[in-house]
C-alpha positions as CSV (number, residue, x, y, z in Angstrom):
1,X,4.9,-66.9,0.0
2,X,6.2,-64.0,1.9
3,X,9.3,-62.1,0.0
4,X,12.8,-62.7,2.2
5,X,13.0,-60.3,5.2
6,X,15.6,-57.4,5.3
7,X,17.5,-57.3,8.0
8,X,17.3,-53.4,9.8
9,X,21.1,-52.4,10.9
10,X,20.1,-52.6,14.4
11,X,19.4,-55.7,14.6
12,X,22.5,-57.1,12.4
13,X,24.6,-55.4,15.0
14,X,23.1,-57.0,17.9
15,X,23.9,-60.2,16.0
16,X,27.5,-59.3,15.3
17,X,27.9,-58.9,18.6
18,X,27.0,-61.8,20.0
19,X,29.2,-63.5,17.5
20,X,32.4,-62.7,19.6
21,X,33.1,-66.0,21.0
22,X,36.5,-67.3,23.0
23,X,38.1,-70.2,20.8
24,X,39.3,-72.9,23.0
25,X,42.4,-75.3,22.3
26,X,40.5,-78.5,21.1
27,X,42.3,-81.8,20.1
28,X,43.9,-80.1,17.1
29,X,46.6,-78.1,17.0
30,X,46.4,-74.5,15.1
31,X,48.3,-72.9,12.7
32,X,47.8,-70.5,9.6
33,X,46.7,-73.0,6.9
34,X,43.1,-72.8,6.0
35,X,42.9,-76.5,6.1
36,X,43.4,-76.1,10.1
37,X,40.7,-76.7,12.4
38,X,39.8,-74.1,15.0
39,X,37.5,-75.5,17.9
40,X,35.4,-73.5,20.1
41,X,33.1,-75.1,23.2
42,X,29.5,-76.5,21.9
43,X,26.7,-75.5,24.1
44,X,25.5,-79.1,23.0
45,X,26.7,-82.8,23.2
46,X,27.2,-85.2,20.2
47,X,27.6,-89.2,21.5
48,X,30.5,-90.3,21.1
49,X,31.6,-91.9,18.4
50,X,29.5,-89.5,16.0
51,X,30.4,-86.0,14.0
52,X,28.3,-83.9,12.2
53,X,29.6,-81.5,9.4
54,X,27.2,-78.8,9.0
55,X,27.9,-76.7,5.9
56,X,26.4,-73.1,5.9
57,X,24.4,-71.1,3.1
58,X,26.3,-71.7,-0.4
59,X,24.6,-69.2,-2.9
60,X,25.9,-70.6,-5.7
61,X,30.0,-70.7,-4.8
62,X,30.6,-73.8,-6.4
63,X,34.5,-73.2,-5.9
64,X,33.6,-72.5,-2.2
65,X,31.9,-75.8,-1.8
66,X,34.1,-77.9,-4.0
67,X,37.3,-76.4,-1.6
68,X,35.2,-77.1,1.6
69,X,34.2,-80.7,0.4
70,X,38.0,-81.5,0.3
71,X,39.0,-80.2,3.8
72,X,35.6,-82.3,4.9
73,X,37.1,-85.4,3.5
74,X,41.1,-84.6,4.4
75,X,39.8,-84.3,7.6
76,X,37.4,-87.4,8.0
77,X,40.6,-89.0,6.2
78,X,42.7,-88.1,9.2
79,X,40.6,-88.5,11.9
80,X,38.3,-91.5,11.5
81,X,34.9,-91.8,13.0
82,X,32.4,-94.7,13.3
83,X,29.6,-92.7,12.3
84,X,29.9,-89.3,10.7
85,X,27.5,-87.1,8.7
86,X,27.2,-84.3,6.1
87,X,24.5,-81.6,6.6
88,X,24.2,-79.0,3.8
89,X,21.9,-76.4,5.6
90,X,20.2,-74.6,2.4
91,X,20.6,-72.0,0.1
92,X,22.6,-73.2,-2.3
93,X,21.5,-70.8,-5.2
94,X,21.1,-67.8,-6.3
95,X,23.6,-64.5,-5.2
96,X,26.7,-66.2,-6.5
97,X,27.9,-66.9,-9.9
98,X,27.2,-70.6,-10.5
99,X,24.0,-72.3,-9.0
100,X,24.1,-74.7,-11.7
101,X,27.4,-76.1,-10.5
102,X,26.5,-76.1,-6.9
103,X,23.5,-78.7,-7.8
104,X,26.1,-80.5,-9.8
105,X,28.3,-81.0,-6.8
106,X,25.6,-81.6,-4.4
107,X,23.2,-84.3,-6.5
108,X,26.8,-86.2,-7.4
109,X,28.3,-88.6,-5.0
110,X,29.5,-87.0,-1.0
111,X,32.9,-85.8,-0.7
112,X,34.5,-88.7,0.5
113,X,32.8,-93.0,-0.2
114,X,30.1,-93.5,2.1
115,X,29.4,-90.1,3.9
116,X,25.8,-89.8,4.4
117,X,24.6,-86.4,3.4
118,X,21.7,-84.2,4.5
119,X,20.5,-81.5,2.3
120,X,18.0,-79.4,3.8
121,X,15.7,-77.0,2.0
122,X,16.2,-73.3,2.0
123,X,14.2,-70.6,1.1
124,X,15.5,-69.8,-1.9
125,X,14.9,-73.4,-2.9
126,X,12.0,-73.7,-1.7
127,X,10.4,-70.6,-4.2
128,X,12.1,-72.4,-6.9
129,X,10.3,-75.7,-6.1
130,X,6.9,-73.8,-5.9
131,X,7.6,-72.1,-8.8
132,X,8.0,-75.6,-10.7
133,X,4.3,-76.6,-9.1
134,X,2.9,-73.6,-10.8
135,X,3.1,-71.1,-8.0
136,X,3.3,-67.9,-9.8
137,X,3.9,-65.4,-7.0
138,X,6.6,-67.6,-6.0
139,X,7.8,-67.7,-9.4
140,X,7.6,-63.9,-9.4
141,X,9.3,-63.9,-5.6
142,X,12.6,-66.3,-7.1
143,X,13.3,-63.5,-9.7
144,X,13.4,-60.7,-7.7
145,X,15.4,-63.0,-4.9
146,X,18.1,-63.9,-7.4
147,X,16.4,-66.2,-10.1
148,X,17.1,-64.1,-12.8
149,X,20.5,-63.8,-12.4
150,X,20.6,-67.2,-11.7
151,X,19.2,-68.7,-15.1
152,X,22.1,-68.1,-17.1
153,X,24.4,-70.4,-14.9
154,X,22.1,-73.2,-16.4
155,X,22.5,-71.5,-20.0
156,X,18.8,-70.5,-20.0
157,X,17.4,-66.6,-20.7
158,X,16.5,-64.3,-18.0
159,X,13.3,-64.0,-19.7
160,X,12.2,-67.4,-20.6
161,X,8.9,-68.1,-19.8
162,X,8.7,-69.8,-16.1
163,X,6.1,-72.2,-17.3
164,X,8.8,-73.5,-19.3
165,X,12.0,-73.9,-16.4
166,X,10.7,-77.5,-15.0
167,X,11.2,-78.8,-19.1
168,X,14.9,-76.4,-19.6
169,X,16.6,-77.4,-16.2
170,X,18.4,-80.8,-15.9
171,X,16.1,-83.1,-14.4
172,X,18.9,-83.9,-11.7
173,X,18.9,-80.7,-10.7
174,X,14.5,-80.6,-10.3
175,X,14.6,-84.2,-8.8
176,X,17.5,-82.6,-6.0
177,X,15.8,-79.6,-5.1
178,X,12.1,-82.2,-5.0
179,X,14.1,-84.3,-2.2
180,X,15.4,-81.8,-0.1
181,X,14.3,-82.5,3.9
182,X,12.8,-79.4,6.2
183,X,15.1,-80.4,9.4
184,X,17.8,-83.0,10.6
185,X,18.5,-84.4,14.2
186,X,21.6,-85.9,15.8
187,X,22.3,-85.7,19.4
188,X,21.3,-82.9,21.5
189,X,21.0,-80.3,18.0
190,X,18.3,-79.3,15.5
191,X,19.7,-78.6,12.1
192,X,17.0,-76.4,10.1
193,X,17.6,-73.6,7.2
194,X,16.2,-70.3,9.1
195,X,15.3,-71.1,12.9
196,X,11.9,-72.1,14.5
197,X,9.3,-70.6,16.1
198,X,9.9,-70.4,20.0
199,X,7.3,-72.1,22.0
200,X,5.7,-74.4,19.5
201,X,6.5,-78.0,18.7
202,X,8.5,-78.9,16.8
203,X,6.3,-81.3,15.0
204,X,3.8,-77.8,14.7
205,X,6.5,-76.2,13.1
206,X,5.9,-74.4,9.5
207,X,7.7,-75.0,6.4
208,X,7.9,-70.9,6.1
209,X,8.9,-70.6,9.4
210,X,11.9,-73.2,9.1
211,X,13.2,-71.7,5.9
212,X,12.8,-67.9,6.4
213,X,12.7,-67.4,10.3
214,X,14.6,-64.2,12.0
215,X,12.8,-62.9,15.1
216,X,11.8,-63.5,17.7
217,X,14.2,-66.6,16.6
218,X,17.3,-65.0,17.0
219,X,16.9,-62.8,20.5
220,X,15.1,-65.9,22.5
221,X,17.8,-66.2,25.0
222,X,15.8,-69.7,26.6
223,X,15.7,-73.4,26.1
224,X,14.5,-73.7,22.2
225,X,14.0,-78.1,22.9
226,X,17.2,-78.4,21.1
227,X,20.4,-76.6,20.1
228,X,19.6,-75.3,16.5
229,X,21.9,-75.1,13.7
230,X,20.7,-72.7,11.2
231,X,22.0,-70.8,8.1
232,X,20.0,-67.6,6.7
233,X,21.0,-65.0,9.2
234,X,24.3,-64.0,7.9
235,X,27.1,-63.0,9.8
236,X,30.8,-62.3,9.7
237,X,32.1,-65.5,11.5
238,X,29.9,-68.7,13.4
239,X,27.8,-67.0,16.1
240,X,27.6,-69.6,19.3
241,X,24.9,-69.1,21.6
242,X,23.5,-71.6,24.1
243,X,20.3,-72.3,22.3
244,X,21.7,-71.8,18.7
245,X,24.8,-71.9,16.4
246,X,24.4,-69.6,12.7
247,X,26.9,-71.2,10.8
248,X,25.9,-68.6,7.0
249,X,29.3,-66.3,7.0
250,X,27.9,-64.9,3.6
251,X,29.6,-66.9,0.7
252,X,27.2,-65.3,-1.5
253,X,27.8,-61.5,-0.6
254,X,31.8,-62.0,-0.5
255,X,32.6,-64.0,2.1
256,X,33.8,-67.2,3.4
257,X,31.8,-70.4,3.4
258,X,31.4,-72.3,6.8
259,X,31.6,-75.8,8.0
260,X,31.1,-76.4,11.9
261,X,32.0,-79.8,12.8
262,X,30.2,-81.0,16.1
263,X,32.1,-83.9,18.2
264,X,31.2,-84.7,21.9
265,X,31.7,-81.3,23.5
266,X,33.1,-79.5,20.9
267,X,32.8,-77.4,17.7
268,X,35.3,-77.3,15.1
269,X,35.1,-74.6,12.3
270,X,36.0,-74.7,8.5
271,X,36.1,-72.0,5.7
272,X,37.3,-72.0,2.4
């Protein structure tokens, strides 16, 4: 289990740039409210009739998620869809102050009666989950990633023994994190935690690769098979390329958590 990758400052630059994307005046009307929808041009196509709402990296902002939850269902309460789902694209501990919560929210029923809902596995789930099979490095790699801070949300010691977390944590929260899916499709996009590898099927793909991909991920300016949705990479707002949208805007270092909302030819954007 390789430790998370640190970005250099180079290459987070390079990503911030291409981040600067025109809006475009989409079906809804702007204003200052949060609750507003701001809608850019999707280098995909959703059929019509369908919307996906693609939450980004929550890192344990429960009050983030809770916030964005509502304006998913104010706004599937306004505008009415045959067929819409909810992706939750991974990391939802660890960094922020209350990963407990977060599972709370996200193993309890979908923001609004009969949503379906997608949760993907991120990398920082996916140590946890090896660390409950007995994988000690992994154990060891979920510490230093943000574990230890993150016990106490669930009331447990830093220092409790890790053969002993399966038996502390609610079993809700273990059987969650146990069901949580490597990738989601719908339409013309790819929903993963990370990225993929470039060039290899996507049945080939690796579970590291999906949940902890960077480069050459995020440079490969060509056809990837699909548009891919991915978290991991944060940024300060959605980057929109046309192989890829990175929806994590760093809930857990500070800022705003994202929802992109993919209809037909467009891409709407949340934040609480």
């Amino acid at each position: 289990m390789r430790r998370p990758i640190r970005r250099g400052p180079r290459g987070r630059a390079a990503i911030e740039a291409a981040a600067s994307v025109p809006t475009w005046s989409g079906p809804k009307t702007g204003g200052d409210s949060p609750e507003t929808m701001r809608w850019l041009r999707a280098p995909g196509w959703m059929p019509k009739g369908r919307r996906v709402y693609v939450i980004g990296d929550v890192h344990g902002c429960k009050d983030k998620l809770v916030a964005l939850h509502r304006m998913v269902a104010q706004d599937l309460a306004e505008r009415p869809v045959p067929a819409a789902v909810l992706v939750h694209i991974g990391d939802y501990i660890d960094k922020g102050p209350d990963s407990a919560g977060v599972l709370d929210v996200l193993a309890g029923p979908p923001p609004a009666a009969g949503l379906r809902v997608v949760n993907l596995m991120g990398d920082h789930e996916r140590m946890l989950v090896d660390a409950l099979a007995g994988d000690r490095a992994a154990a060891t790699d979920w510490l230093w990633a943000g574990g230890r801070e993150s016990l106490p949300s669930w009331g447990l010691d830093p220092d409790l023994p890790r053969e002993e977390w399966e038996s502390a944590l609610p079993a809700a929260h273990v059987a969650f994190l146990r069901s949580l899916v490597r990738m989601h499709q719908e339409g013309e996009y790819l929903f993963v935690h990370a990225g993929i590898r470039p060039g290899v099927p996507l049945a080939e793909q690796t579970l590291d690769d999906l949940t902890t991909m960077r480069q050459p991920f995020l440079f490969t300016e060509g056809s990837l098979g699909a548009i891919v949705v991915h978290g991991h990479s944060n940024t300060p707002q959605v980057v929109t390329t046309p192989n890829r949208i990175g929806i994590d805007t760093g809930a857990g270092m500070g800022g705003p958590l994202t929802c992109v909302v993919l209809e037909e030819d467009l891409v709407g954007v949340l934040a609480s």
